[in-house]
C-alpha atoms as an extended CHARMM CRD file, in Angstrom:
* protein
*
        84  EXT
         1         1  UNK       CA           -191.7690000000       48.9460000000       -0.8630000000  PROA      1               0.0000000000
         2         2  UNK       CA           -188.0130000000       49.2240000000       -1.2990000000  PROA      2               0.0000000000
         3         3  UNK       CA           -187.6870000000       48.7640000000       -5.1020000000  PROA      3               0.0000000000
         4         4  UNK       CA           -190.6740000000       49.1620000000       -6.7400000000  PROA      4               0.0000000000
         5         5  UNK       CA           -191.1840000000       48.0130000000      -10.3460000000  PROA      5               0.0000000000
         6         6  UNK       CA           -192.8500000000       50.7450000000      -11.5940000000  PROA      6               0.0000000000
         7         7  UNK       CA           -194.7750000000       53.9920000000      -10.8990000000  PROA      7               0.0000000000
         8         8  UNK       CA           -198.9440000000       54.8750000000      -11.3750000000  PROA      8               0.0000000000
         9         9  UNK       CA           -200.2880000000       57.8410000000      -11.0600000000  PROA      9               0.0000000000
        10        10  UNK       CA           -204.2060000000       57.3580000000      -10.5820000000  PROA      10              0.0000000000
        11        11  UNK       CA           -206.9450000000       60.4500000000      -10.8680000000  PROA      11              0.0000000000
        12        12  UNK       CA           -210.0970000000       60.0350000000       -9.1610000000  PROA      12              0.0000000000
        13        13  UNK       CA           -212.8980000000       62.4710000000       -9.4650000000  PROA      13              0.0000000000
        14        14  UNK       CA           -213.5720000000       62.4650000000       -5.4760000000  PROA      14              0.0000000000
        15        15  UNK       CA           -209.9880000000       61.5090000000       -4.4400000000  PROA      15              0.0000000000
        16        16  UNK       CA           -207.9530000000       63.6080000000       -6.7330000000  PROA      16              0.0000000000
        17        17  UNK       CA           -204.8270000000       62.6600000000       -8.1760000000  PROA      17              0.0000000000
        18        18  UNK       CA           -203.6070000000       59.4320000000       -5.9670000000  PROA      18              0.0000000000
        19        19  UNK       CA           -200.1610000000       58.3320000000       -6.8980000000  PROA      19              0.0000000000
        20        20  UNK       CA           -198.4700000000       54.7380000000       -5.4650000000  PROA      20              0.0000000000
        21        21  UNK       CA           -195.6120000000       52.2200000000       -6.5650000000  PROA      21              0.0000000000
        22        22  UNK       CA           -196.5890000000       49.3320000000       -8.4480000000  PROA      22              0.0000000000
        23        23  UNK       CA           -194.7800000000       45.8280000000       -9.3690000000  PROA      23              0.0000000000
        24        24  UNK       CA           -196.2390000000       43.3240000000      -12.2070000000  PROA      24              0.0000000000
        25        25  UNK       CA           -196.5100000000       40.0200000000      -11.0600000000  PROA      25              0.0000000000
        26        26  UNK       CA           -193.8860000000       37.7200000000      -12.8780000000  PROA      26              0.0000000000
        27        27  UNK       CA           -196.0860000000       34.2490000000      -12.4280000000  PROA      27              0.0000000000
        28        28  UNK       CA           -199.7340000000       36.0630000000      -13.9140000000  PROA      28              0.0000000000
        29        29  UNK       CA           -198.8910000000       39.7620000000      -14.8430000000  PROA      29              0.0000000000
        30        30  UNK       CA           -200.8200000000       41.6720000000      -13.5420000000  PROA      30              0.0000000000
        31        31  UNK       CA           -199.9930000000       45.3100000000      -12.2600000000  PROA      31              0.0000000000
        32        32  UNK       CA           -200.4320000000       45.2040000000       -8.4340000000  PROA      32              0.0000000000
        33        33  UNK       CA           -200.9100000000       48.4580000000       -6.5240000000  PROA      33              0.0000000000
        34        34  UNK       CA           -198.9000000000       49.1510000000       -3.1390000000  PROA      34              0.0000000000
        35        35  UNK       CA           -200.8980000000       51.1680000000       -0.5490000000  PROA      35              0.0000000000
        36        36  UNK       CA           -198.0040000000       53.5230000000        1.5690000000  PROA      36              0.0000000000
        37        37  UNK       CA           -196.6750000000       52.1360000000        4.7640000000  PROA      37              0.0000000000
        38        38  UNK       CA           -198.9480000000       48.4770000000        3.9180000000  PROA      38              0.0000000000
        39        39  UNK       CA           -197.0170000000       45.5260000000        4.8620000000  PROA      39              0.0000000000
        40        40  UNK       CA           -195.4010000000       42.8240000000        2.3520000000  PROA      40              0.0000000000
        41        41  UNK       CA           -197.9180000000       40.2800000000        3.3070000000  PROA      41              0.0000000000
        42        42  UNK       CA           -200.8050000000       42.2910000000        2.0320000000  PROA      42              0.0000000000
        43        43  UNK       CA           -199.8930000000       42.8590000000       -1.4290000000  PROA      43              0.0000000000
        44        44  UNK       CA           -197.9540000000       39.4690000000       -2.3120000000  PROA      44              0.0000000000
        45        45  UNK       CA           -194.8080000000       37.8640000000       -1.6170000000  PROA      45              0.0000000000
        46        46  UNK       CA           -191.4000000000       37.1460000000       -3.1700000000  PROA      46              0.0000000000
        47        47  UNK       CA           -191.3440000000       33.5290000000       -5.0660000000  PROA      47              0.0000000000
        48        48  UNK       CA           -188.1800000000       32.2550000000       -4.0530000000  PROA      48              0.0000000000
        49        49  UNK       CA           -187.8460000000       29.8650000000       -7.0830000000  PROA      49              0.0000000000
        50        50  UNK       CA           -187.4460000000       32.7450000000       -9.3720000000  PROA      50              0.0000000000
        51        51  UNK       CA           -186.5710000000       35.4700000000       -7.2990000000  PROA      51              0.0000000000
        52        52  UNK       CA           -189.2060000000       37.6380000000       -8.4440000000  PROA      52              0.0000000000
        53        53  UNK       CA           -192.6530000000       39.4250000000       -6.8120000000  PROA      53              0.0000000000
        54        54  UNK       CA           -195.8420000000       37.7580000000       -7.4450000000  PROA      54              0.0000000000
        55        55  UNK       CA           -199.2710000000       38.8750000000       -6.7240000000  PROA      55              0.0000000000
        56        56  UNK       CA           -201.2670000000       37.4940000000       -3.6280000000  PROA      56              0.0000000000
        57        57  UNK       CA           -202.9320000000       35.3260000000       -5.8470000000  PROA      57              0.0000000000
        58        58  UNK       CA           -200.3910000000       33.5960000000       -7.1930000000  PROA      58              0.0000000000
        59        59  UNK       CA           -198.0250000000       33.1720000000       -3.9820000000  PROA      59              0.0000000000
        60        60  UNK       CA           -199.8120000000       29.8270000000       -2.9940000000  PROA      60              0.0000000000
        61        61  UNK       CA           -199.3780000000       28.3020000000       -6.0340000000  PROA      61              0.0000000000
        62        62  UNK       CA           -196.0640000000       26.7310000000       -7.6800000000  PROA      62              0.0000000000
        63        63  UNK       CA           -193.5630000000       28.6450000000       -9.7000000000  PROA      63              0.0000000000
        64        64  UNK       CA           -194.8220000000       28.9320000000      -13.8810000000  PROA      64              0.0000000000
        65        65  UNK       CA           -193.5700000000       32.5110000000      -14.6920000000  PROA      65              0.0000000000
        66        66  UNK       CA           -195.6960000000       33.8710000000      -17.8750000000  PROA      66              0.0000000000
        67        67  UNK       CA           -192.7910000000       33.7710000000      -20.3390000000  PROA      67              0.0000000000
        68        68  UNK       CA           -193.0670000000       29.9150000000      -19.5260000000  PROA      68              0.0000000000
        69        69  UNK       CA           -196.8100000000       29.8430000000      -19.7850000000  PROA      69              0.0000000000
        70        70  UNK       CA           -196.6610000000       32.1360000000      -23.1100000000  PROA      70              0.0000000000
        71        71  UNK       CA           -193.7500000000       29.5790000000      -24.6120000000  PROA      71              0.0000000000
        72        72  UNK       CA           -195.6400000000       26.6660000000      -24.2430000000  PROA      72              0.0000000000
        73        73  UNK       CA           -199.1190000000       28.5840000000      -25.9200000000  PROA      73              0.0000000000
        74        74  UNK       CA           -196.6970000000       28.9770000000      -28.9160000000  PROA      74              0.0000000000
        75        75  UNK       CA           -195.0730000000       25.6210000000      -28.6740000000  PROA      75              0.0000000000
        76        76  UNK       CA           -198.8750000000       24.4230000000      -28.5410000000  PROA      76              0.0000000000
        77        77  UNK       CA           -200.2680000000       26.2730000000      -31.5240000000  PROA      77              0.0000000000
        78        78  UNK       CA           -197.0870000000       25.1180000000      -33.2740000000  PROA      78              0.0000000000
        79        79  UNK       CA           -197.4770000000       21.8570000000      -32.8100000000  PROA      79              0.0000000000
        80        80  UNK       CA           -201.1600000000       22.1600000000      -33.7730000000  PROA      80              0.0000000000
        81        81  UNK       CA           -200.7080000000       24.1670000000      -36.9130000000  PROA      81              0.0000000000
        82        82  UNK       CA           -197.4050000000       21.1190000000      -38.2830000000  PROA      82              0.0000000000
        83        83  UNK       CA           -200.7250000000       18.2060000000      -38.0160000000  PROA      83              0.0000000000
        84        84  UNK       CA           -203.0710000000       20.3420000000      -40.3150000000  PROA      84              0.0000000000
């Protein structure tokens, strides 16, 4: 990967010490590993309504960043808490 988003550095007791470039997925966040040499297809694509890298699991569905999904939790539990 050109630019990845971050950096892991994995030990495994019958591997050793495995190290690989990571991105968080903008749309779910979760940290998504990137084998060397693997193709862009197999870890995820680019979401081109927010320009960002999403996992594979999110890339076939629409764009709902987690700031979004996070915002309207809080907007939700606001709401919730004003009727008690």
């Amino acid at each position: 990967m050109r630019n990845p988003g971050g950096y892991a550095v994995l030990i495994d007791p019958d591997k050793g010490i495995v190290e690989r470039d990571t991105f968080t997925c903008n749309h779910c966040n979760t940290v998504v590993y990137i084998k060397p040499k693997a193709s862009p297809d197999d870890f995820g694509s680019m979401c081109r309504l927010c320009m960002k890298m999403v996992c594979r699991r999110c890339a076939n569905y629409g764009c709902t960043p987690f700031e979004k999904k996070l915002e309207a939790i809080e907007a939700r539990d606001r709401a919730r808490r004003s009727y008690e």
